[in-house]
Backbone as JSON, one array per atom type, in Angstrom:
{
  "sequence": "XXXXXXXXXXXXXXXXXXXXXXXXXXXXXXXXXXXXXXXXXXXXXXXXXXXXXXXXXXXXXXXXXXXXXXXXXXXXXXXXXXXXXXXXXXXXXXXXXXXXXXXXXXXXXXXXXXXXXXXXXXXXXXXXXXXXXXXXXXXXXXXXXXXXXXXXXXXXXXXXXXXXXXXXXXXXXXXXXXXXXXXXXXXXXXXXXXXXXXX",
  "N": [[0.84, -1.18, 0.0], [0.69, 2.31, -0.65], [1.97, 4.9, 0.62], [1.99, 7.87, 1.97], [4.15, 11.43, 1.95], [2.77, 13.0, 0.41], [-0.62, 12.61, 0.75], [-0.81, 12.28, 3.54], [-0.73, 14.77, 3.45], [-3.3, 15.81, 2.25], [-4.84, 14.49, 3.54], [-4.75, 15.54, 6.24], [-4.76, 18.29, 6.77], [-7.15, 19.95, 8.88], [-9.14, 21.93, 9.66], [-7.62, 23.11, 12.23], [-5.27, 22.7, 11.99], [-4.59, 24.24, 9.54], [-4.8, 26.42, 11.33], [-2.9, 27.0, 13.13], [-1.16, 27.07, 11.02], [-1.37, 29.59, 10.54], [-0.76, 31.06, 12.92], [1.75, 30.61, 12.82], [3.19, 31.93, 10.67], [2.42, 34.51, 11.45], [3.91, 36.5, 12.68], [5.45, 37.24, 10.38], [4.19, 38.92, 8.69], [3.07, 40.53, 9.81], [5.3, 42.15, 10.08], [5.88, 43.02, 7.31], [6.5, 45.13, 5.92], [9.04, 45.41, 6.05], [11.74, 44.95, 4.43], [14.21, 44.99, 4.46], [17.77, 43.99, 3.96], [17.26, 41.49, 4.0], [17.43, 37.73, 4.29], [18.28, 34.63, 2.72], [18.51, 31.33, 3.23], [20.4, 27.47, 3.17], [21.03, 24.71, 4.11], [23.28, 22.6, 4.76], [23.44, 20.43, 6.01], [20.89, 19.58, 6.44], [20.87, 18.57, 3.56], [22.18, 16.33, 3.47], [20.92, 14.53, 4.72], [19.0, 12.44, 3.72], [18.97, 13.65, 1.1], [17.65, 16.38, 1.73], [15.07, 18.87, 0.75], [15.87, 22.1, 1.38], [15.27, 25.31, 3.26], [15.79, 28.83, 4.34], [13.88, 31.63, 5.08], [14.93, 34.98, 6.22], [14.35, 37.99, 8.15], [15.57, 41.14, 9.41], [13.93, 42.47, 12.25], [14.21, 44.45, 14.33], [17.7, 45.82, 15.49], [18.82, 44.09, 16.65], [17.48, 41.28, 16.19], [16.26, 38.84, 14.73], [13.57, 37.41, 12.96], [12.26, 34.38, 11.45], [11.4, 31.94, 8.84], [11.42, 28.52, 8.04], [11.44, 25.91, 6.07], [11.21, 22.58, 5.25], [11.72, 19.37, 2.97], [11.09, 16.21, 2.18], [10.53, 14.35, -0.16], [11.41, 11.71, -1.18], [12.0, 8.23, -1.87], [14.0, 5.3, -1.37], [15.39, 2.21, -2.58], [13.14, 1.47, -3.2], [10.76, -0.69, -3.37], [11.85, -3.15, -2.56], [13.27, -5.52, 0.18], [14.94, -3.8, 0.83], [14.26, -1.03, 1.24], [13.84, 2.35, 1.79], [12.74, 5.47, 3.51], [12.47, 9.03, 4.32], [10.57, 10.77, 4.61], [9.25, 13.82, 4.66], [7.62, 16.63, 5.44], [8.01, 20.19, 6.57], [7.67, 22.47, 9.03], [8.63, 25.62, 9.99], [8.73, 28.65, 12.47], [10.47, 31.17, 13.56], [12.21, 33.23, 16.27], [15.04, 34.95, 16.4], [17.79, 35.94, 18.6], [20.5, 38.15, 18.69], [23.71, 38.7, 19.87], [26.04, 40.37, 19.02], [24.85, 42.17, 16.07], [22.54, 41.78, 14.01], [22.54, 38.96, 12.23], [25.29, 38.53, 12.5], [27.36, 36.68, 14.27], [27.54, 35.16, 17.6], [24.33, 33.77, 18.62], [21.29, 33.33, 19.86], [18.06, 30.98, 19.89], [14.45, 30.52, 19.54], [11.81, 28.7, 18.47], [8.67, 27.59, 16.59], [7.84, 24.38, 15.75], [6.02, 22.72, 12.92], [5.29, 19.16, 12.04], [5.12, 17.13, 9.38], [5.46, 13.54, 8.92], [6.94, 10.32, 7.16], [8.33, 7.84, 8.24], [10.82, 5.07, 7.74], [12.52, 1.63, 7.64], [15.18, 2.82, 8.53], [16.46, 2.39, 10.8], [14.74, 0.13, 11.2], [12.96, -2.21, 10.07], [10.2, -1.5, 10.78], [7.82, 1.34, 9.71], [6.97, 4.62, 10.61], [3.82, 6.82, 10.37], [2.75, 9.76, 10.88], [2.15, 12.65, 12.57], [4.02, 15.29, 14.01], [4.35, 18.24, 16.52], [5.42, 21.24, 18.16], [8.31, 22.64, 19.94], [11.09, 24.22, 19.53], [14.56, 25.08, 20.55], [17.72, 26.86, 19.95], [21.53, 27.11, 19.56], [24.03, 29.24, 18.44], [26.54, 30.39, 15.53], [27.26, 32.54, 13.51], [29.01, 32.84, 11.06], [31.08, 35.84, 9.11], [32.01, 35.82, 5.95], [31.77, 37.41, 2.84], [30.68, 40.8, 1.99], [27.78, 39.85, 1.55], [27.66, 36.91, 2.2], [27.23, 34.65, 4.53], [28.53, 31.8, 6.55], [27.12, 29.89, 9.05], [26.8, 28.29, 11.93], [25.76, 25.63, 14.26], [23.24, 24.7, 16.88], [20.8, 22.56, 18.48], [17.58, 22.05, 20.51], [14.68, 19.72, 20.41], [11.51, 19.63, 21.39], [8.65, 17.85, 21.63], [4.76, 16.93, 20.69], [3.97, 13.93, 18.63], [2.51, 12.16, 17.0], [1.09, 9.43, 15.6], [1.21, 6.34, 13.41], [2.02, 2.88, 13.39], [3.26, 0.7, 11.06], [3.92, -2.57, 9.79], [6.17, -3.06, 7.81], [8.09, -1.54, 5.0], [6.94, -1.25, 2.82], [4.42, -2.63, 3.3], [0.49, -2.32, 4.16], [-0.16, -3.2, 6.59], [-1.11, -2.68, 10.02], [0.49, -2.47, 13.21], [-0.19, -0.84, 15.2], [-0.37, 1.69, 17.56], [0.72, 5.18, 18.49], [1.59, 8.17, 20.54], [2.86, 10.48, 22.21], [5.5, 12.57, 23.97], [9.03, 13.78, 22.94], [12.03, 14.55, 22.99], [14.63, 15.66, 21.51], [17.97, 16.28, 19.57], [17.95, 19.2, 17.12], [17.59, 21.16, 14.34], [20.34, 21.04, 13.59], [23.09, 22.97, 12.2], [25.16, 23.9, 9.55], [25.12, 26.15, 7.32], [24.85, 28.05, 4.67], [24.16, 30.96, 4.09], [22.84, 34.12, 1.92], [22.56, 37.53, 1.96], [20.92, 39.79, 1.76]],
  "CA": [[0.0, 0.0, 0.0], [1.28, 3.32, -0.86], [1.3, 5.91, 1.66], [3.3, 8.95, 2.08], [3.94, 13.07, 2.77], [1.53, 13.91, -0.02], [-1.22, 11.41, 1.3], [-1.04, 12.97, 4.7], [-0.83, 16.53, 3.29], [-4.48, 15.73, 1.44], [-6.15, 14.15, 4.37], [-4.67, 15.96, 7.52], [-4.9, 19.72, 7.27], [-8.25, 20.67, 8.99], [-9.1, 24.02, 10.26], [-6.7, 22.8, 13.55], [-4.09, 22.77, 11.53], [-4.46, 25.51, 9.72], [-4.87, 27.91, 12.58], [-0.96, 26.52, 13.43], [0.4, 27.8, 10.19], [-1.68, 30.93, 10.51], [0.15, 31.02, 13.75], [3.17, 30.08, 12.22], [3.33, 32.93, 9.24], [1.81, 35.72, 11.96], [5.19, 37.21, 12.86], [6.17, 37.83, 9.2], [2.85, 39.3, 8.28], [3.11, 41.77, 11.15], [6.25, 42.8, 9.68], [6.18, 42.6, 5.97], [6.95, 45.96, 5.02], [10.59, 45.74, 6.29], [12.43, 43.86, 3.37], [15.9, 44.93, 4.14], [18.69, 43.0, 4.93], [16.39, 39.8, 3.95], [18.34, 36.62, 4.03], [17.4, 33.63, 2.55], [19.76, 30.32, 3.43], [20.02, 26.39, 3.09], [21.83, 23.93, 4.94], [23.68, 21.06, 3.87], [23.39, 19.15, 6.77], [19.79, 18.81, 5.79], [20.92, 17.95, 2.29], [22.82, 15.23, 3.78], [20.04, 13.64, 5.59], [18.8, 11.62, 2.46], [18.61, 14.82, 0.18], [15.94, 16.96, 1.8], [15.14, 19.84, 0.24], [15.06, 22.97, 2.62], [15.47, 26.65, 2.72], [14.73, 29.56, 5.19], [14.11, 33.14, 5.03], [14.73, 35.61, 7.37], [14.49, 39.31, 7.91], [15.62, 41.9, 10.72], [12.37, 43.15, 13.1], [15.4, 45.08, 15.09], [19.47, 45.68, 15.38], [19.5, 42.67, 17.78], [16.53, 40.13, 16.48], [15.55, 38.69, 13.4], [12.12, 36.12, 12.17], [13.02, 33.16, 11.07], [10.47, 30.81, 8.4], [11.98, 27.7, 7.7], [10.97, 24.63, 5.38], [11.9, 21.33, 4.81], [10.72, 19.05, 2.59], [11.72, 15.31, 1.08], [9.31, 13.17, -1.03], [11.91, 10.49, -1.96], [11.52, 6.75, -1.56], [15.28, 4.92, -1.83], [14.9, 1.51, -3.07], [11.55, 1.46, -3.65], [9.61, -1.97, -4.09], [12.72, -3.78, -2.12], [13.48, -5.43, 1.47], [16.08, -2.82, 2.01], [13.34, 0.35, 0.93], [14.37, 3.39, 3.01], [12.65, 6.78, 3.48], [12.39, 9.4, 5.25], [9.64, 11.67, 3.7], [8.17, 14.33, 5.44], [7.55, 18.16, 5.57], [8.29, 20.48, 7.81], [7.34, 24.28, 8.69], [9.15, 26.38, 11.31], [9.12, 29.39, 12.2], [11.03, 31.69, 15.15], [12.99, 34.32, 16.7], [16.74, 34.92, 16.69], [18.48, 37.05, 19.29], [22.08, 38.27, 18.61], [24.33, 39.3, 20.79], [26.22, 41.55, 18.06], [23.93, 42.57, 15.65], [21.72, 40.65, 13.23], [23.18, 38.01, 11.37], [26.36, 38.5, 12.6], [28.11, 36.33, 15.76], [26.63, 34.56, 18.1], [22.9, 33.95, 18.24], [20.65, 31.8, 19.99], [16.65, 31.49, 19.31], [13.34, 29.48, 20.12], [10.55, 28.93, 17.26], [7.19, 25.85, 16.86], [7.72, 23.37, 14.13], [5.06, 21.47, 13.1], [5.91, 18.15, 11.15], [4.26, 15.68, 8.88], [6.19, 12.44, 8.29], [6.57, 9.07, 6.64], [9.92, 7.04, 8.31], [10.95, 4.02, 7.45], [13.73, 1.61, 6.97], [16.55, 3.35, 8.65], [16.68, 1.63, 12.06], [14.06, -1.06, 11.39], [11.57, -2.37, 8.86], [9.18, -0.72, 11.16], [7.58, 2.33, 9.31], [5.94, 5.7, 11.22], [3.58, 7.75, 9.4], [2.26, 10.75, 11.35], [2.53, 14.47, 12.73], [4.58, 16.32, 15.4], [4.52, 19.66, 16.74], [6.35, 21.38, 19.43], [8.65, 24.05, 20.32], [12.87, 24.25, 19.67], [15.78, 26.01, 21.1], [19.14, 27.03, 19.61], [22.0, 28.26, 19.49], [24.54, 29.25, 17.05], [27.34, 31.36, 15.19], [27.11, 33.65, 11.94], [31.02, 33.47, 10.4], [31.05, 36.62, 8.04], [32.42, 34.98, 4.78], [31.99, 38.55, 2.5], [29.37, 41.95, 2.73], [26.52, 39.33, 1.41], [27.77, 35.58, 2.19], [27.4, 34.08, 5.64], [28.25, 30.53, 7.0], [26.39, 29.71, 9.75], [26.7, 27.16, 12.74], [24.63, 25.85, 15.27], [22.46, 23.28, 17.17], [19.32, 23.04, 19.43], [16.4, 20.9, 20.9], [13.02, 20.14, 20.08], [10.62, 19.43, 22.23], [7.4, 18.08, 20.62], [4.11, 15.77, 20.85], [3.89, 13.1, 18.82], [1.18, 10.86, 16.96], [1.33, 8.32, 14.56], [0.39, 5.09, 13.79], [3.24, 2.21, 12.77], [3.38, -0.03, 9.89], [5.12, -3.69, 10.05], [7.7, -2.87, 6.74], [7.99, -0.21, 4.55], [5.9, -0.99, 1.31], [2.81, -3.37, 3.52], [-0.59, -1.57, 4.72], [-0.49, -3.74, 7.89], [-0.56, -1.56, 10.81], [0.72, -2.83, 14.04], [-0.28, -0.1, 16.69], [-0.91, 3.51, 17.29], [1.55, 5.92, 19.33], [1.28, 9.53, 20.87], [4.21, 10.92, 23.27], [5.91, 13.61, 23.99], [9.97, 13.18, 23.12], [12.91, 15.92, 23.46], [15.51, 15.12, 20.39], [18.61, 17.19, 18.64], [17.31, 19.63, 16.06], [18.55, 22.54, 14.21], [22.26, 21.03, 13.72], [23.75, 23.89, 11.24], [26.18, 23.92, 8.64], [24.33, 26.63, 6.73], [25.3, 29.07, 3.86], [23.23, 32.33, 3.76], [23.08, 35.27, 1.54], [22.15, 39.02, 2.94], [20.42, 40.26, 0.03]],
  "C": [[0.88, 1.24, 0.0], [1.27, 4.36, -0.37], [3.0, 6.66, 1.45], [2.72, 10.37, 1.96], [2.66, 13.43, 2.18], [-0.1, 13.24, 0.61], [-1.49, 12.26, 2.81], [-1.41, 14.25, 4.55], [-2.95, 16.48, 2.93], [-5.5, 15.5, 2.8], [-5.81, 14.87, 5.77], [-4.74, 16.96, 8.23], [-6.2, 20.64, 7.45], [-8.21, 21.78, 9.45], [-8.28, 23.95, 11.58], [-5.39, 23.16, 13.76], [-3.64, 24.27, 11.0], [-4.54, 27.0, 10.56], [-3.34, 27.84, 12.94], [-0.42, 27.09, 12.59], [0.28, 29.31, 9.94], [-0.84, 31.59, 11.72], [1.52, 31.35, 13.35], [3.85, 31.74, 11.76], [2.96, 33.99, 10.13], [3.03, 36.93, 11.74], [6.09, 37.87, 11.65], [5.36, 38.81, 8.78], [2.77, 40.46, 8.94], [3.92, 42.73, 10.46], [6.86, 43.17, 8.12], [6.64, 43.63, 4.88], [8.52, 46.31, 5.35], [11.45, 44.6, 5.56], [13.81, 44.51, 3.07], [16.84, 44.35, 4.57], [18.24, 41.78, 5.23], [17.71, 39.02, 2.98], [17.59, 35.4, 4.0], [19.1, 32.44, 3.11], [19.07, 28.73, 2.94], [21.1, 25.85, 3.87], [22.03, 22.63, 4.7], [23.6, 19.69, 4.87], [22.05, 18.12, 6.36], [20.05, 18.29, 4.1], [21.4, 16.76, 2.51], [22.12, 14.1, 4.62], [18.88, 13.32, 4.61], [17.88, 12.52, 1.64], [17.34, 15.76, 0.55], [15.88, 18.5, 1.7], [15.02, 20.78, 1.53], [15.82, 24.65, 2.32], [15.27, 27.61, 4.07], [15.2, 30.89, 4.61], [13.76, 33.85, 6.29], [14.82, 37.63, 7.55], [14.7, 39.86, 9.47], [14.16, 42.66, 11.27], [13.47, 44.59, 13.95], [16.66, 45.02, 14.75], [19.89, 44.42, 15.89], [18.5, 41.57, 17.13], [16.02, 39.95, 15.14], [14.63, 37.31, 13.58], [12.54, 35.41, 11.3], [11.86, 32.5, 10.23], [11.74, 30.0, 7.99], [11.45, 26.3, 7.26], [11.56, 23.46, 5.3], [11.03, 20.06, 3.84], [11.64, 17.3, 1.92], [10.56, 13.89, 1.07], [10.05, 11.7, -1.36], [12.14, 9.39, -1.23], [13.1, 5.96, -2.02], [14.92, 3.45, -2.04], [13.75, 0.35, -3.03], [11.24, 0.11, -4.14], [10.41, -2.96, -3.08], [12.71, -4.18, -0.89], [14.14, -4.13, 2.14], [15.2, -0.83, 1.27], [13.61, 1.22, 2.42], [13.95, 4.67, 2.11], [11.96, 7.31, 4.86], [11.61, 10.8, 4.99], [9.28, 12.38, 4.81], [8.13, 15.7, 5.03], [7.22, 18.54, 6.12], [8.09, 22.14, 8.16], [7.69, 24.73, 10.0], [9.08, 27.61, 11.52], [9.48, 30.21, 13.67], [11.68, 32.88, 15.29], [14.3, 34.09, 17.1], [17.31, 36.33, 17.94], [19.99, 36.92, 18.97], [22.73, 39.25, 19.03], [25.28, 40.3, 20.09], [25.46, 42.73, 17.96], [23.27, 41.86, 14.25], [22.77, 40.23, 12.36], [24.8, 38.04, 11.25], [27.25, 37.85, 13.93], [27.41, 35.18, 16.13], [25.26, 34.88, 18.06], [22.51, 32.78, 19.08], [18.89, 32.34, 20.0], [15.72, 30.55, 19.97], [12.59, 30.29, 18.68], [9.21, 27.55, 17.85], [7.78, 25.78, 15.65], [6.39, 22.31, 14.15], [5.5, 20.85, 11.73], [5.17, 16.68, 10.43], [5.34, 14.79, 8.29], [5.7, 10.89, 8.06], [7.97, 8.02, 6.86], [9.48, 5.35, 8.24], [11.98, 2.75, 6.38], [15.07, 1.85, 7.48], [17.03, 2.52, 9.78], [15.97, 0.5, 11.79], [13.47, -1.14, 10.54], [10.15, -1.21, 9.11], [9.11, 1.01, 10.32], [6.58, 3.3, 10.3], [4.91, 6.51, 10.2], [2.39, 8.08, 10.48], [2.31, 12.31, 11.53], [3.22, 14.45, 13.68], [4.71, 17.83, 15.36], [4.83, 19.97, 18.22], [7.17, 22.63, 18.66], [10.51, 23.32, 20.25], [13.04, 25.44, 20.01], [17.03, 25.68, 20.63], [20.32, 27.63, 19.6], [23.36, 28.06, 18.62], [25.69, 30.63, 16.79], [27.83, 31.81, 13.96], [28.53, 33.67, 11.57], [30.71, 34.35, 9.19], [31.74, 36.21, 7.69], [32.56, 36.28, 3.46], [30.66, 39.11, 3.1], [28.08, 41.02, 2.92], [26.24, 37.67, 2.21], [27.96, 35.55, 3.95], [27.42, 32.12, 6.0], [27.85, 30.23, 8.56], [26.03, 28.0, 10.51], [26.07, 26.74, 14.06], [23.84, 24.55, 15.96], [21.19, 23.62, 18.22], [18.59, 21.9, 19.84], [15.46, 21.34, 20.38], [12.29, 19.4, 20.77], [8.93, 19.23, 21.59], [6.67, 16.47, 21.07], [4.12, 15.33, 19.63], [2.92, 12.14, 18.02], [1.24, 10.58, 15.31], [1.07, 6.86, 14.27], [2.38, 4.1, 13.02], [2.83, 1.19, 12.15], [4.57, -1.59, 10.51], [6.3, -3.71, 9.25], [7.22, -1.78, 6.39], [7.14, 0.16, 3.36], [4.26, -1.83, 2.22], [2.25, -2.2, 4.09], [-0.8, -2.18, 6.07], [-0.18, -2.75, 9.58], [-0.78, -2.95, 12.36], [0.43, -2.02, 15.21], [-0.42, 1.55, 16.04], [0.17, 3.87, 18.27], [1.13, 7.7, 19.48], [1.93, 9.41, 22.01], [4.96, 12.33, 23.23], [7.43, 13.1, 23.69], [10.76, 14.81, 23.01], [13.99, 15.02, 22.62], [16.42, 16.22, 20.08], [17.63, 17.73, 17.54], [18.24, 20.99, 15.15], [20.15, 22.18, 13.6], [22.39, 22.32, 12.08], [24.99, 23.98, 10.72], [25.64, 24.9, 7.21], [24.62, 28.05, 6.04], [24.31, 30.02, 3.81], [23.77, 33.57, 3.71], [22.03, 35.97, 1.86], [21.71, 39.25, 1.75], [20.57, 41.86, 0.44]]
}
């Protein structure tokens, strides 16, 4: 049976949800006529965690504090039809506040945002497959290396703190579901290795 991100995206975003990303998006919306010194970035760590697309943009609110959106996104299925089928599909929407002890986008930094997360794992540790949501709250912290006027590399790490719910699968291609889950867990998040240009 064929399940996955888009599959969840179709059947899971009721008006509950959307009030979360209205949530989410408030803080930019507030601020939308200040488009200077907007920085968009990506981060290879997430490219390295079985190609997942991702991006963020961010803009200064202040000298000390910039709004953070941040995406993630990966649809792909690694060999697909097979015992050894591995993915790690999901998409991901963040968004937060940076404080910096400088001044924006330059030094140290550390922040708190909500992510909320729809996924489809399976494969990596076990046959066992997840396919559910989480949402919750991270903390990070981090350090801007000026690289030139526009280019920044950008390092960093954090927690996330988040509930939880999902149901589990016995492999990675059957429809057999073995159980239901809902928990709270506290995990690494955030790790940074992350190029961003100052526009």
């Amino acid at each position: 049976m064929e399940r996955g991100v888009f599959n969840i995206i179709r059947g899971g975003l009721g008006s509950r949800h959307l009030i979360l990303w209205a949530i989410f998006l408030l803080p930019f919306t507030l601020s939308a006529q200040r488009v200077n010194n907007i920085a968009v970035g990506t981060n290879l760590v997430g490219w390295a965690h079985l190609i997942t697309i991702n991006g963020e943009i961010s803009y200064p609110v202040s000298r000390e504090y910039t709004a953070h959106l941040r995406v993630k996104f990966n649809p792909w299925t690694f060999n697909k039809g097979s015992a050894k089928q591995l993915q790690s599909r999901h998409l991901a929407v963040a968004a937060g506040v940076r404080r910096w002890l400088w001044y924006a986008n330059a030094g140290w930094f550390y922040g708190a945002g909500l992510q909320y997360t729809l996924f489809n794992q399976g494969g990596i540790s076990s046959r066992t497959t997840r396919e559910g949501w989480a949402m919750g709250a991270n903390m990070q912290i981090g350090y801007a290396l000026l690289l030139t006027k526009h280019l920044n590399l950008e390092f960093g790490a954090g927690f996330y703190g988040a509930f939880a719910k999902y149901r589990i699968y016995s492999c990675q291609r059957c429809g057999k579901i073995v159980g239901n889950a809902a928990h709270w867990s506290l995990v690494p998040n955030n790790i940074l290795l992350q190029f961003v240009y100052i526009i």
